[in-house]
Biopython code that builds the backbone (N, CA, C, O; Angstrom):
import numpy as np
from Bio.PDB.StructureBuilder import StructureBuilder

atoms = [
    (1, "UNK", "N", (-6.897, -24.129, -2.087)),
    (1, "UNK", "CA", (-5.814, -23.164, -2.028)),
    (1, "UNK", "C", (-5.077, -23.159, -3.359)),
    (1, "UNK", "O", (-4.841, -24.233, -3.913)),
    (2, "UNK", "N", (-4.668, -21.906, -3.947)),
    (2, "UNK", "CA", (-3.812, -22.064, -5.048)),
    (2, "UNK", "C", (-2.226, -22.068, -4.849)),
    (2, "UNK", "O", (-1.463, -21.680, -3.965)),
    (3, "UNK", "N", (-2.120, -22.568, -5.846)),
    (3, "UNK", "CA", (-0.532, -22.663, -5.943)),
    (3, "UNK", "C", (0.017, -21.585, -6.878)),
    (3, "UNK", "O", (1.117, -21.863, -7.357)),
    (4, "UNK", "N", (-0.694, -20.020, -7.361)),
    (4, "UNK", "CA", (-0.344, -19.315, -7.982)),
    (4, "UNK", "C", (0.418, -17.884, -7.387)),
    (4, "UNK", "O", (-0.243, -16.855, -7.247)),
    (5, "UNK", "N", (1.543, -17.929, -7.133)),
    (5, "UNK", "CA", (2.352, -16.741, -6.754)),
    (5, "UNK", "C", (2.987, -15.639, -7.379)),
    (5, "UNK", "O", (4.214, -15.541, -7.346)),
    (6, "UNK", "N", (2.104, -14.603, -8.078)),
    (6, "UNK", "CA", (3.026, -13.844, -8.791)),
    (6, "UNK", "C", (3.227, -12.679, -8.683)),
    (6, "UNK", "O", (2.255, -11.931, -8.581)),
    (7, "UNK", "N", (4.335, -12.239, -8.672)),
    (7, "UNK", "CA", (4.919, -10.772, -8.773)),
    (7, "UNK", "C", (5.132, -10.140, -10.051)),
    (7, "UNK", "O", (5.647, -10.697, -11.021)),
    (8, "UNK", "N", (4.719, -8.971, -10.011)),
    (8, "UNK", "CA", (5.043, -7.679, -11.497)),
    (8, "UNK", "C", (5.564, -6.775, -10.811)),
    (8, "UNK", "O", (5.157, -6.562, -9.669)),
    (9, "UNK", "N", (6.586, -6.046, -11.373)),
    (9, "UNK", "CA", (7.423, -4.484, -11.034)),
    (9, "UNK", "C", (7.424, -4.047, -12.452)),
    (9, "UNK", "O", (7.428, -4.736, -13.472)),
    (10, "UNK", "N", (7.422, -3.013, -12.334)),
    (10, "UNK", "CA", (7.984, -1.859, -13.143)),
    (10, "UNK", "C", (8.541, -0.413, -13.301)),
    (10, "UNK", "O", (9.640, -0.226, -12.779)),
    (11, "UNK", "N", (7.934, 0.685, -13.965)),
    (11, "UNK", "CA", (7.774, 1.801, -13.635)),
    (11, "UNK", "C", (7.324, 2.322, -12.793)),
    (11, "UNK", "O", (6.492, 1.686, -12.145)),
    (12, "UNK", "N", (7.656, 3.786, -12.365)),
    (12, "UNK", "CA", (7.565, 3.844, -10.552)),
    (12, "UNK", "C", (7.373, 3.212, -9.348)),
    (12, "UNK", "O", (6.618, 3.336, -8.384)),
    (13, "UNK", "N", (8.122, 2.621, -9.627)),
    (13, "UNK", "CA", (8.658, 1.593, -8.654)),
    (13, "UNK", "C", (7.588, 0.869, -8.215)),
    (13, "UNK", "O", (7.450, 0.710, -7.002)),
    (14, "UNK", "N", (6.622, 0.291, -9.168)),
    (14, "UNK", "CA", (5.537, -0.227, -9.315)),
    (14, "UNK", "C", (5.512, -1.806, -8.841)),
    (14, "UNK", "O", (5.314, -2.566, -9.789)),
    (15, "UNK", "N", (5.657, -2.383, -7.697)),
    (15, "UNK", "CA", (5.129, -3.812, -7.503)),
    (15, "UNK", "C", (4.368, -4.061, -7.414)),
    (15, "UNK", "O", (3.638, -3.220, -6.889)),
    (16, "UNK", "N", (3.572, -5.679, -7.875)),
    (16, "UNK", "CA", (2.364, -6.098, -7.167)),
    (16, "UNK", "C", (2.447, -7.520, -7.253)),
    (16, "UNK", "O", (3.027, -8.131, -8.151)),
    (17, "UNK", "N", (1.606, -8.225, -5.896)),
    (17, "UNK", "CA", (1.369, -9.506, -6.027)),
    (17, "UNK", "C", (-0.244, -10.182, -6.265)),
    (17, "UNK", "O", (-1.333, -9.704, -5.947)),
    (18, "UNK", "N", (0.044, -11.300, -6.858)),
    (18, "UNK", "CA", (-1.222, -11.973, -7.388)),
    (18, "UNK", "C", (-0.847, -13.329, -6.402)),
    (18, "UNK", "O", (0.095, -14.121, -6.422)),
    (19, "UNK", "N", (-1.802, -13.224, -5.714)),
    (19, "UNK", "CA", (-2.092, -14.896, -4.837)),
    (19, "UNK", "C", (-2.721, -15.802, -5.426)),
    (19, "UNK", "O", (-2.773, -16.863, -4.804)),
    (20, "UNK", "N", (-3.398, -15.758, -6.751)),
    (20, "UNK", "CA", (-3.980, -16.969, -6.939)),
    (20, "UNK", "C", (-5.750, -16.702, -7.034)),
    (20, "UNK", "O", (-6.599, -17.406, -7.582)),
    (21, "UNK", "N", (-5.908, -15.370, -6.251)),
    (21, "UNK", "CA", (-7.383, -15.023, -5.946)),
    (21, "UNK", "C", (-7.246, -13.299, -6.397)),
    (21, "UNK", "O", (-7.794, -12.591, -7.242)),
    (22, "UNK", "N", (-6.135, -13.071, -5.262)),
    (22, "UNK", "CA", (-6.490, -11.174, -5.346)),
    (22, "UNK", "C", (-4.691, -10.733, -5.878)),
    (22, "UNK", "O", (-3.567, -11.235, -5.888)),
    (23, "UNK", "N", (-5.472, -9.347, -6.303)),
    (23, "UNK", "CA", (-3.905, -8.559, -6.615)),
    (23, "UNK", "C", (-3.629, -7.826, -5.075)),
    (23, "UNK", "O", (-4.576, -7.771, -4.291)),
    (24, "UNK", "N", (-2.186, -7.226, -4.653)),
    (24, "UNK", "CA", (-2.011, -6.622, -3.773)),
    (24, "UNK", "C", (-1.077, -5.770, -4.271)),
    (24, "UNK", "O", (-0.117, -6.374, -4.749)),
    (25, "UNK", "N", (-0.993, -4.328, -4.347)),
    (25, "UNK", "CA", (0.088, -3.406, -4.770)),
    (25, "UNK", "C", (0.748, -2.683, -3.920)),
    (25, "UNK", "O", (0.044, -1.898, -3.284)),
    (26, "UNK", "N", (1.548, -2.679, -3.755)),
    (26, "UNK", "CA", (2.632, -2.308, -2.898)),
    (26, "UNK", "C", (2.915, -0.207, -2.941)),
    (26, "UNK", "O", (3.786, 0.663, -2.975)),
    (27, "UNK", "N", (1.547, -0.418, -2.909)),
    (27, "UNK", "CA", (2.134, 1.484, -2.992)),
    (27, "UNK", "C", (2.866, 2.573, -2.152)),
    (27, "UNK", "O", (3.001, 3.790, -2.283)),
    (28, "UNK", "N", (3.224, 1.790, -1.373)),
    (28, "UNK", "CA", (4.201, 2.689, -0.156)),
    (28, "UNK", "C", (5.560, 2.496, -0.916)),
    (28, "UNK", "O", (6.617, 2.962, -0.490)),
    (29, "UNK", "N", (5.480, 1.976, -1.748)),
    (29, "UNK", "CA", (7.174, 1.980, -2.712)),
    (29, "UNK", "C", (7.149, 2.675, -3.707)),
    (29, "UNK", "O", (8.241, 2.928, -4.216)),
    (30, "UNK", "N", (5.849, 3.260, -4.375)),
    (30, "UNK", "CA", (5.610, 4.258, -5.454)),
    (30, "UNK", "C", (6.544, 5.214, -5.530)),
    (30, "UNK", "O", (6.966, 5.695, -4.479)),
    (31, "UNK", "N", (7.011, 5.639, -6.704)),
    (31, "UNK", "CA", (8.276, 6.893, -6.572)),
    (31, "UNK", "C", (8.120, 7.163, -8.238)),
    (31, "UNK", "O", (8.141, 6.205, -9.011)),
    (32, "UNK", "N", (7.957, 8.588, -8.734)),
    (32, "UNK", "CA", (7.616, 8.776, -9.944)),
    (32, "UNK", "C", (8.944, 8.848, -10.901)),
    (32, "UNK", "O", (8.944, 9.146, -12.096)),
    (33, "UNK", "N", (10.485, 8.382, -9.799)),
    (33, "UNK", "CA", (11.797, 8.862, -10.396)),
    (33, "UNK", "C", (12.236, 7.354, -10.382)),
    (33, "UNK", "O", (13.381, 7.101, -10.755)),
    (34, "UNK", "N", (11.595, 6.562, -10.070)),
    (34, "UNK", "CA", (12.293, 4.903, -9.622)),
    (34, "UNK", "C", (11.560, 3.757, -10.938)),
    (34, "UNK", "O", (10.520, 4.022, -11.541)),
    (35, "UNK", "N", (12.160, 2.848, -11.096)),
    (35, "UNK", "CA", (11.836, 1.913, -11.355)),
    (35, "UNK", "C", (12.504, 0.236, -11.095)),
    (35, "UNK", "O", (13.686, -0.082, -10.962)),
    (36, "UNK", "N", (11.580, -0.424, -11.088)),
    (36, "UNK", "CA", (12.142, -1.901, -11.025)),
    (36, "UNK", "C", (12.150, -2.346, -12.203)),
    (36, "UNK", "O", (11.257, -2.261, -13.046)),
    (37, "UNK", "N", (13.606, -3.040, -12.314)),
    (37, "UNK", "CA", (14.296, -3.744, -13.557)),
    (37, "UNK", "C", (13.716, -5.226, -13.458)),
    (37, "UNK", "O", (13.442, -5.778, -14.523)),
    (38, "UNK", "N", (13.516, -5.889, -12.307)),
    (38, "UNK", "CA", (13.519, -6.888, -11.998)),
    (38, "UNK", "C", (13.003, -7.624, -10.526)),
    (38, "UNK", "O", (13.277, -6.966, -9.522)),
    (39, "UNK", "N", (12.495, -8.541, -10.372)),
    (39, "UNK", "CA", (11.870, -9.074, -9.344)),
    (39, "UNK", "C", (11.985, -10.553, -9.467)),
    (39, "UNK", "O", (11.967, -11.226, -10.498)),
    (40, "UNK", "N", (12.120, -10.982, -8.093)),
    (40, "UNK", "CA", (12.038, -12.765, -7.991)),
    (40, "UNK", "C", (11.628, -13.188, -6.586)),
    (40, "UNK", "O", (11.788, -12.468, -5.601)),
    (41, "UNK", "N", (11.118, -14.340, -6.564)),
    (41, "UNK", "CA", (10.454, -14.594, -5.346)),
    (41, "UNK", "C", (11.192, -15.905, -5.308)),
    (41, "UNK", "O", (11.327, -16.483, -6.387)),
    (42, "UNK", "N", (11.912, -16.705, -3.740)),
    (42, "UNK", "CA", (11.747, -18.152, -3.594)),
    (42, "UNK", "C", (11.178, -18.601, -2.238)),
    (42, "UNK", "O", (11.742, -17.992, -1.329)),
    (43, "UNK", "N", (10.541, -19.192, -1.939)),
    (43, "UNK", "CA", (10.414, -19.714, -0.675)),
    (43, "UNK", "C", (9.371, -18.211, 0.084)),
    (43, "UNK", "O", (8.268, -18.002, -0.420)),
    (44, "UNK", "N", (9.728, -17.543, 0.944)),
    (44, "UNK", "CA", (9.119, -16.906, 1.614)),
    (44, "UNK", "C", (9.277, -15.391, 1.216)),
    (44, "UNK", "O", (8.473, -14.481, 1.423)),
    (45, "UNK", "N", (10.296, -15.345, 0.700)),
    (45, "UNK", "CA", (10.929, -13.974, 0.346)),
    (45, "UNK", "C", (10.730, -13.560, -1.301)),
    (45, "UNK", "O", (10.652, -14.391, -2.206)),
    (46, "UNK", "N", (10.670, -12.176, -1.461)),
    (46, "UNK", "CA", (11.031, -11.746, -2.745)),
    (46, "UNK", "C", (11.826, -10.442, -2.653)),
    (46, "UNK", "O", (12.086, -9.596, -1.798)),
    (47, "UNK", "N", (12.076, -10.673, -3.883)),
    (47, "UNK", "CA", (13.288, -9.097, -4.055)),
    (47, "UNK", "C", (12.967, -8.273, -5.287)),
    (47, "UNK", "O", (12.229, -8.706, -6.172)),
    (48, "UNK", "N", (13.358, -7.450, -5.313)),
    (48, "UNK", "CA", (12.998, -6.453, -6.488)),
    (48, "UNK", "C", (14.211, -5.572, -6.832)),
    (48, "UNK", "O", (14.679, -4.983, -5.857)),
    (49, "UNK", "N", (14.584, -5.439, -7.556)),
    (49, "UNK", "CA", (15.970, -4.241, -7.467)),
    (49, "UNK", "C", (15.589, -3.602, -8.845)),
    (49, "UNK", "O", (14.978, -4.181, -9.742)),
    (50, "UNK", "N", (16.133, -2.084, -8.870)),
    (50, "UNK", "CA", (15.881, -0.913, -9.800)),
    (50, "UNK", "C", (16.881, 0.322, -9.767)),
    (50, "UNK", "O", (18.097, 0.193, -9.627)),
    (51, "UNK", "N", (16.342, 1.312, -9.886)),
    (51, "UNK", "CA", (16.778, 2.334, -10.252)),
    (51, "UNK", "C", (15.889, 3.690, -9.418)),
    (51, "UNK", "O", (14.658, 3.705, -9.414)),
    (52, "UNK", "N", (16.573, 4.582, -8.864)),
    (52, "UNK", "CA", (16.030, 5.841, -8.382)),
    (52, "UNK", "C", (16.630, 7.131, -9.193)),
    (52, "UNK", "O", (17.826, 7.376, -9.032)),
    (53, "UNK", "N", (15.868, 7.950, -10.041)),
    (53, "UNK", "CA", (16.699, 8.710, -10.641)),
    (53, "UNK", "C", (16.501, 10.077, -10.302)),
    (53, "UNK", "O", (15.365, 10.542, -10.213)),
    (54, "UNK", "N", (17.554, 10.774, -10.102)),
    (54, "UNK", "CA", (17.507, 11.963, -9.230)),
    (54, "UNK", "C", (18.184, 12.623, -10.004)),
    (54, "UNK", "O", (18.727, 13.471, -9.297)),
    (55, "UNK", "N", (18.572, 12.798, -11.304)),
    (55, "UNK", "CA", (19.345, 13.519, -12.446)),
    (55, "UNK", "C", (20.244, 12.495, -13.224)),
    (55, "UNK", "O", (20.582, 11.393, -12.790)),
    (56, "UNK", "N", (20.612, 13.080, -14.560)),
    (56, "UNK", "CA", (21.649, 12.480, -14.705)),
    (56, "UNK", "C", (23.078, 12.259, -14.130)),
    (56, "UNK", "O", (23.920, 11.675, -14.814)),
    (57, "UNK", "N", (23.322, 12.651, -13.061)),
    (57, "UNK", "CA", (24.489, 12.499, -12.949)),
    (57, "UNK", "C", (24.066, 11.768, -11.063)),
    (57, "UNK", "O", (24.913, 11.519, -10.206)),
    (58, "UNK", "N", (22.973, 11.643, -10.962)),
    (58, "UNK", "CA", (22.345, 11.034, -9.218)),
    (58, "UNK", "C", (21.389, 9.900, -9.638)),
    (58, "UNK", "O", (20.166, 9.990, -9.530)),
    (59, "UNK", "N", (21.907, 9.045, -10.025)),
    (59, "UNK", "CA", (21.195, 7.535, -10.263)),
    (59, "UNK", "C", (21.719, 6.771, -9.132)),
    (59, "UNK", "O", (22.910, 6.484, -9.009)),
    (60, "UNK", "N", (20.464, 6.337, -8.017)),
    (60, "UNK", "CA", (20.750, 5.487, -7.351)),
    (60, "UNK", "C", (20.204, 4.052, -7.438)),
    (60, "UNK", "O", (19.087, 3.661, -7.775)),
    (61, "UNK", "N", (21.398, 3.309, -7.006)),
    (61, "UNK", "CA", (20.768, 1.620, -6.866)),
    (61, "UNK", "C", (19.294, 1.309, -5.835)),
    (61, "UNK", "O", (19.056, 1.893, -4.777)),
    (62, "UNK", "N", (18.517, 0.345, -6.417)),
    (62, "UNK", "CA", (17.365, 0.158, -5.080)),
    (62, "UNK", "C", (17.088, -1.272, -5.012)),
    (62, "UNK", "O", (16.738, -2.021, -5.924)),
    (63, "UNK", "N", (17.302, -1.528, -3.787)),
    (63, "UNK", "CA", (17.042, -2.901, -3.882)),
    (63, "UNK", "C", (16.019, -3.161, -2.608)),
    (63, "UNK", "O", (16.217, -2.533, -1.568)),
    (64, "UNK", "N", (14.834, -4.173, -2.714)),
    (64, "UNK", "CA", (13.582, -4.198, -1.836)),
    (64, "UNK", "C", (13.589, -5.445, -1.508)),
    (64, "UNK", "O", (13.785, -6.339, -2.331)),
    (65, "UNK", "N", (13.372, -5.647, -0.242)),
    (65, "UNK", "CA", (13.411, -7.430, 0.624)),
    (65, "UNK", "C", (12.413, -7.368, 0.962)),
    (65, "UNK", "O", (12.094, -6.362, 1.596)),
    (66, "UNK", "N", (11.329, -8.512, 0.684)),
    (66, "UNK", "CA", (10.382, -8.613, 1.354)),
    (66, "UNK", "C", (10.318, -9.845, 1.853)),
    (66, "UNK", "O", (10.969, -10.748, 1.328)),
    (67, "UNK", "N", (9.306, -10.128, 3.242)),
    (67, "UNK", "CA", (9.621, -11.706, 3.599)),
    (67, "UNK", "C", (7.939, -11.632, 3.964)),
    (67, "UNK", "O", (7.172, -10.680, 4.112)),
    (68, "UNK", "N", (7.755, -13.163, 4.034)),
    (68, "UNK", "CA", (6.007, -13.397, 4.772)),
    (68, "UNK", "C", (6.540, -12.985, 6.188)),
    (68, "UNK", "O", (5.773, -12.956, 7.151)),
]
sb = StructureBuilder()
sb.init_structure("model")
sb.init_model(0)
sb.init_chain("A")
sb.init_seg("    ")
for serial, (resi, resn, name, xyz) in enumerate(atoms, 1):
    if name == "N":
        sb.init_residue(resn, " ", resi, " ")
    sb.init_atom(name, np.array(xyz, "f"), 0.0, 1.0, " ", f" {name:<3s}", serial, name[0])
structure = sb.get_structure()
């Protein structure tokens, strides 16, 4: 078993995880106006938080919980 857990976000609200063996991408969060600033995982959970942009003047906050 590996001990390798990793998460990438980015542009359009682009996540994915690496187990150690396979990638898994999270495309039900895809959005061509969103992005993730940032992502962290501890224990069972990870989070991701970004940006949804709907104009300049309609920028919304996004923040994503995920748990096993």
């Amino acid at each position: 078993m590996s001990d390798v857990d990793l998460f990438v976000a980015g542009h359009y609200n682009f996540l994915s995880h690496y187990n150690g063996a396979n990638w898994h991408q999270y495309a039900e969060l895809a959005s061509p106006d969103g992005w993730f600033n940032s992502v962290d995982s501890r224990g069972n959970t990870v989070v991701a938080v970004g940006s949804l942009y709907n104009g300049p003047t309609d920028v919304h906050a996004v923040i994503v919980i995920g748990r096993r």
